[in-house]
C-alpha positions in Angstrom: 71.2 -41.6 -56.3 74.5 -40.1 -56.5 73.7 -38.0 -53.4 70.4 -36.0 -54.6 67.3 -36.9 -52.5 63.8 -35.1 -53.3 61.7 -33.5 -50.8 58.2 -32.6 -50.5 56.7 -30.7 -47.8 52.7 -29.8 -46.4 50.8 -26.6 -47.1 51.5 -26.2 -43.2 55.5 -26.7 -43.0 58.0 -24.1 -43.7 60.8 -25.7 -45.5 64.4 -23.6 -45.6 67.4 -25.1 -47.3 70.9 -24.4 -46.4 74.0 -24.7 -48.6 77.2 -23.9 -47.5 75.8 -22.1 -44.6 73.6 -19.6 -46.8 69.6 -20.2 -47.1 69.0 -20.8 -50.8 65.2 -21.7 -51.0 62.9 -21.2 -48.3 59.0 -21.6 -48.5 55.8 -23.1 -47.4 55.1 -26.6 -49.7 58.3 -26.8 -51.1 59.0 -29.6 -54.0 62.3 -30.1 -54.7 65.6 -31.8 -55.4 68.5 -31.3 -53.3 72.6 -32.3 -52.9 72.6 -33.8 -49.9 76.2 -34.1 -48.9 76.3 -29.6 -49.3 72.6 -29.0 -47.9 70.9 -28.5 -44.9 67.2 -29.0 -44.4 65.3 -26.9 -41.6 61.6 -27.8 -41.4 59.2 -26.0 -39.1 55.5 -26.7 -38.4 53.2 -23.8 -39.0 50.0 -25.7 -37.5 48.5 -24.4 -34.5 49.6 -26.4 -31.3 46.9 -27.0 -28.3 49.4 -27.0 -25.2 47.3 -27.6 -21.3 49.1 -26.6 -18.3 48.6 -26.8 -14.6 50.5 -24.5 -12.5 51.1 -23.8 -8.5 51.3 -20.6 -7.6 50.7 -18.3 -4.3 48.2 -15.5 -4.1 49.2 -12.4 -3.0 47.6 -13.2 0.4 49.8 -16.0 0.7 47.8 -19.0 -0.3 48.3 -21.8 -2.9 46.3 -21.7 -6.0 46.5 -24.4 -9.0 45.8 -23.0 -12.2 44.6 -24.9 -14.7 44.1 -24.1 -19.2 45.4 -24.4 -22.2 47.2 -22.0 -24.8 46.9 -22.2 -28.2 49.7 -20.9 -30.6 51.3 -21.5 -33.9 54.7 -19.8 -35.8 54.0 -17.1 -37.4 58.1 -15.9 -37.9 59.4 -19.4 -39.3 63.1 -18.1 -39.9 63.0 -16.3 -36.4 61.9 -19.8 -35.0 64.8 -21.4 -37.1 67.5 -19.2 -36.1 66.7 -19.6 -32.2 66.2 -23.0 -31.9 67.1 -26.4 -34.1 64.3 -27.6 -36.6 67.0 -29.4 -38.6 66.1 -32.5 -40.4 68.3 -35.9 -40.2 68.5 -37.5 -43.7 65.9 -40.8 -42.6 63.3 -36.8 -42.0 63.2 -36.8 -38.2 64.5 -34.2 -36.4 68.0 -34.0 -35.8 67.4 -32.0 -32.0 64.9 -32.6 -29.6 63.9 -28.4 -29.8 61.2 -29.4 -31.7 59.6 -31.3 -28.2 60.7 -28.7 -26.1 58.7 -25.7 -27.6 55.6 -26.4 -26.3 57.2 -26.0 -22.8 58.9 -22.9 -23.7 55.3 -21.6 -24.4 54.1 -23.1 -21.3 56.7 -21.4 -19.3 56.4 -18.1 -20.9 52.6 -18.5 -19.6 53.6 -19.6 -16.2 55.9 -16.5 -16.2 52.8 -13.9 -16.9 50.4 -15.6 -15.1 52.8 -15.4 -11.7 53.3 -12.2 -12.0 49.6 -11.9 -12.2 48.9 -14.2 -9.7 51.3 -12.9 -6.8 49.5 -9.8 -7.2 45.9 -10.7 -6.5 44.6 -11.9 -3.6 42.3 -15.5 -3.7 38.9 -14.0 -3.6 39.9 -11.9 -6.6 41.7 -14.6 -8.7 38.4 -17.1 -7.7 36.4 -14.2 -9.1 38.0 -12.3 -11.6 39.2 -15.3 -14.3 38.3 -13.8 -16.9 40.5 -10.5 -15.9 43.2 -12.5 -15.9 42.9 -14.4 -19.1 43.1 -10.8 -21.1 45.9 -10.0 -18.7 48.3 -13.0 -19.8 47.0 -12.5 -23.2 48.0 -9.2 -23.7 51.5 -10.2 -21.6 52.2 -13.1 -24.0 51.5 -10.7 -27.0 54.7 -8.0 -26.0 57.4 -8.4 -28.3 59.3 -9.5 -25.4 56.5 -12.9 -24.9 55.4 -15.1 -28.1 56.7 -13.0 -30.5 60.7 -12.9 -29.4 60.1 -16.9 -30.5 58.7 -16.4 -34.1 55.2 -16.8 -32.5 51.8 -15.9 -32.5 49.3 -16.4 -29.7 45.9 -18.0 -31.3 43.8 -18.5 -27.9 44.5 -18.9 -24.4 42.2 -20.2 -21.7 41.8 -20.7 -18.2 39.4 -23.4 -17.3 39.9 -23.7 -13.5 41.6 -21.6 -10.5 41.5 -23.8 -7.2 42.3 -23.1 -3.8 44.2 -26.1 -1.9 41.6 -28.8 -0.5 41.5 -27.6 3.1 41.2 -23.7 2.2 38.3 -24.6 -0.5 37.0 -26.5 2.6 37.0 -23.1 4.8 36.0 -20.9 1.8 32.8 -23.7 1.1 32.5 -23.0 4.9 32.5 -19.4 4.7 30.1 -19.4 1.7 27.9 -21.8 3.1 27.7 -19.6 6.5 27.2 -16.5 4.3 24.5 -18.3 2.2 23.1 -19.5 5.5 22.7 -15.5 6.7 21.2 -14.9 3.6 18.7 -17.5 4.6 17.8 -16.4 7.6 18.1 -12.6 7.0 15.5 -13.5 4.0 13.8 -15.4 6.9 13.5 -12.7 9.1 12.7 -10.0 5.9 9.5 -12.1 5.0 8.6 -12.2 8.7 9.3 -8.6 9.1 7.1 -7.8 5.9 4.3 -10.2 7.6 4.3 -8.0 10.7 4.4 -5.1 8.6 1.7 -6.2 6.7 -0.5 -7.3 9.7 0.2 -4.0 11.0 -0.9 -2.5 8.4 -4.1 -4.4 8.0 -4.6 -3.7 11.9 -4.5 0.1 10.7 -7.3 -0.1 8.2 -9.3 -1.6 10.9 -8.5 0.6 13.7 -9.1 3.3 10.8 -12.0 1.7 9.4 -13.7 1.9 13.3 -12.7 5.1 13.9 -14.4 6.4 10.9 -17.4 4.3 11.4 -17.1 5.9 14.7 -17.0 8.9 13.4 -19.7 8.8 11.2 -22.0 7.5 14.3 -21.2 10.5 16.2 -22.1 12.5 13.1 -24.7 10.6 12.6 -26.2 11.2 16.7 -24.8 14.7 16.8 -27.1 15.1 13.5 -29.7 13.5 15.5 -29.7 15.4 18.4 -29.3 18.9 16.6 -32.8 17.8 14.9 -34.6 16.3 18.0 -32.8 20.1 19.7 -34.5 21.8 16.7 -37.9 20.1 17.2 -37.9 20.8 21.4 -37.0 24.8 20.3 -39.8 24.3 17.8 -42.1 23.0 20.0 -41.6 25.2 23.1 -41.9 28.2 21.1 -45.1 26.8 20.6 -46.3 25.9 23.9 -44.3 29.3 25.1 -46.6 31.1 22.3 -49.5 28.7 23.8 -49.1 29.7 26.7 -48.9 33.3 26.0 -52.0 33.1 24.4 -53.6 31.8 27.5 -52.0 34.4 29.4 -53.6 37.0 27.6 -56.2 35.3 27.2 -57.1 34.6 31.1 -55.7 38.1 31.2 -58.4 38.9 29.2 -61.3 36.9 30.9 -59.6 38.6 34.0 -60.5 41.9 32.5 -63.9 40.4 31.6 -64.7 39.4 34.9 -63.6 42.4 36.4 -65.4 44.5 33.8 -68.8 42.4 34.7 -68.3 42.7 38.6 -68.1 46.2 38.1 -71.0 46.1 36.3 -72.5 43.7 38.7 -71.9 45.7 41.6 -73.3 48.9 39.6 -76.5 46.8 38.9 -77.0 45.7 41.9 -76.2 49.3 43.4 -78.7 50.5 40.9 -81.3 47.9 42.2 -80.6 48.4 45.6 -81.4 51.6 45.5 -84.4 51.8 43.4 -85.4 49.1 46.4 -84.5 51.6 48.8 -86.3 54.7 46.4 -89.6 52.1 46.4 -89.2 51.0 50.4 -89.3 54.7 51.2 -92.1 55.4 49.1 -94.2 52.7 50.8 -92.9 53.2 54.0 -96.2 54.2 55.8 -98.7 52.7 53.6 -100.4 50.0 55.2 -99.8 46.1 53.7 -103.5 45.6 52.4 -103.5 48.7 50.7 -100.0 47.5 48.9 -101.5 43.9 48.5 -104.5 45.9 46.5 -101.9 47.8 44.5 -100.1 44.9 43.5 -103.0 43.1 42.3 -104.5 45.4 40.2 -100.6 45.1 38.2 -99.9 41.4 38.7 -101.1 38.9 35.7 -103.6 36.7 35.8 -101.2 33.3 36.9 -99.9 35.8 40.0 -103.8 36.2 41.1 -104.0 32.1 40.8 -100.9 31.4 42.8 -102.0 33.8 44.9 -105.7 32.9 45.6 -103.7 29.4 46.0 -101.7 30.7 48.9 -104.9 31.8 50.7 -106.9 28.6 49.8 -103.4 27.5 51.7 -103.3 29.8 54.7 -107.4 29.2 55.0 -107.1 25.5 54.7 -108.3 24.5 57.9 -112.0 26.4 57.5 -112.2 24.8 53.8 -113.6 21.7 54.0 -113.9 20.4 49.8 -112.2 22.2 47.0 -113.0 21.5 43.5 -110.5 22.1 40.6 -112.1 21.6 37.2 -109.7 20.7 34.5 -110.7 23.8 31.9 -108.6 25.7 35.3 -105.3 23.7 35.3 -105.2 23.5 31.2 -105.6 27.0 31.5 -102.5 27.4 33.9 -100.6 25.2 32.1 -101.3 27.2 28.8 -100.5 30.4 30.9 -97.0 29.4 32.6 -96.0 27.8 29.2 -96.7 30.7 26.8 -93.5 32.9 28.3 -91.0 29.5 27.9 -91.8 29.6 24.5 -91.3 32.6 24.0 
């Protein structure tokens, strides 16, 4: 109607009017009438935008890496936005440029620009490592005044979800890995066997231990033994060597003894011997009867009988019957047995 047209914008668009080349209302969910034929509209999204990229980039090593995320942003300077690129509305409300399709790639390039410059100064292992590294390094890059913010911008999140080597390198790194995972293998292989010969070994040492000081208590054991059974033979010879002593001194002794009764012997004997001698001189020249008399007169009455006997004996031949009565031989008897018992 007669050239006024009304607008009304979201809680999440930035609306700025124009007239006559001077900005006369700006604002985030603007209602209003405008003059079309003297007013320009500029409207500018303040929603965050979700942009994924995939980029091909060499390592500093000199081998091709695709990264792959997604950064997340929204405006945060609307009129800075507005004065770099064309958000201008056509009257039907679409955009009157195409700069409102060709932000997102502006973003994405500015994030292609940190991340090469990151990238070309890493080598593989470290960017296939280190992702998280560089997602705070592009972050912080996109956050200079000379990144997101020279475009009216604010980063909201940015996130790497994949960095991949080219198929035939991930094929030698696999490779690599796989060989490395392999030694690991074996080396644990060979650690567990190593730890089985240890501990064999060490059980072989208890038992050689074990044997020695069983050994060792056997040989205390015997050398106890023997100092005991040495004991007992030093007990026991000092008693056969006292023993013995004793029957040294005591055949010693009886040597004495017999000497002493030799001597004594030999003086008796000299003593009877010559009282013989005394008596054989006496008698010398006295005739045998007159001795025989002598005798009988001091010889007891048995002496007589034996030796009336002896000339009943010599005589035998002129006897011719002898008669012993009995009251004669008890009386004999009696008479020989009296001195046994007594």
């Amino acid at each position: 109607m007669f050239g006024f047209r009304h607008v009304k914008a979201g809680p999440s668009t930035y609306v700025i009017q124009y007239t006559n080349g001077k900005a006369v209302r700006e604002g985030t969910g603007l209602t209003f009438w405008y003059f079309a034929p003297n007013a320009t509209l500029v409207s500018i999204p303040l929603e965050s935008v979700d942009v994924p990229f995939i980029f091909r980039e060499v390592s500093s090593d000199f081998q091709e890496v695709t990264v792959q995320g997604q950064v997340t942003y929204r405006v945060t300077a609307p009129t800075t936005l507005a004065s770099l690129m064309n958000f201008t509305l056509k009257p039907n409300g679409s955009y009157l440029s195409e700069d409102s399709t060709k932000l997102p790639q502006r973003v994405v390039n500015a994030v292609q620009v940190q991340l090469r410059s990151m990238l070309q100064g890493q080598s593989l292992h470290e960017l296939l490592r280190g992702s998280d590294q560089l997602v705070q390094a592009v972050q912080q890059g996109l956050q200079q005044p000379e990144g997101l913010p020279s475009l009216g911008l604010g980063l909201v999140n940015l996130a790497i979800l994949a960095v991949k080597p080219n198929p035939e390198t991930a094929r030698a790194l696999e490779a690599e890995v796989r060989e490395q995972i392999l030694k690991r293998a074996d080396d644990a292989t060979y650690v567990r066997r190593n730890a089985a010969i240890e501990q064999e070994r060490a059980v072989k040492e208890n038992e050689l231990k074990t044997e020695i000081a069983v050994e060792t208590k056997k040989r205390e054991i015997r050398e106890t033994q023997l100092e005991a059974e040495r004991a007992v033979l030093s007990k026991r010879q000092a008693i056969q060597d006292q023993e013995m002593a004793g029957r040294i001194t005591l055949e010693q002794q009886n040597k004495n003894l017999t000497a002493l009764r030799s001597d004594n012997a030999k003086t008796e004997a000299d003593a009877k011997a010559y009282a013989v001698a005394a008596t054989m001189k006496a008698v010398q020249g006295i005739e045998p009867k007159v001795l025989q008399a002598l005798m009988i007169g001091q010889a007891d009455p048995s002496a007589l009988i034996a030796q009336a006997f002896q000339g009943l004996a010599e005589n035998a031949e002129r006897i011719g019957e002898l008669n012993i009565s009995s009251d004669l031989l008890q009386q004999l008897t009696q008479s020989r047995a009296k001195p046994a018992r007594g």
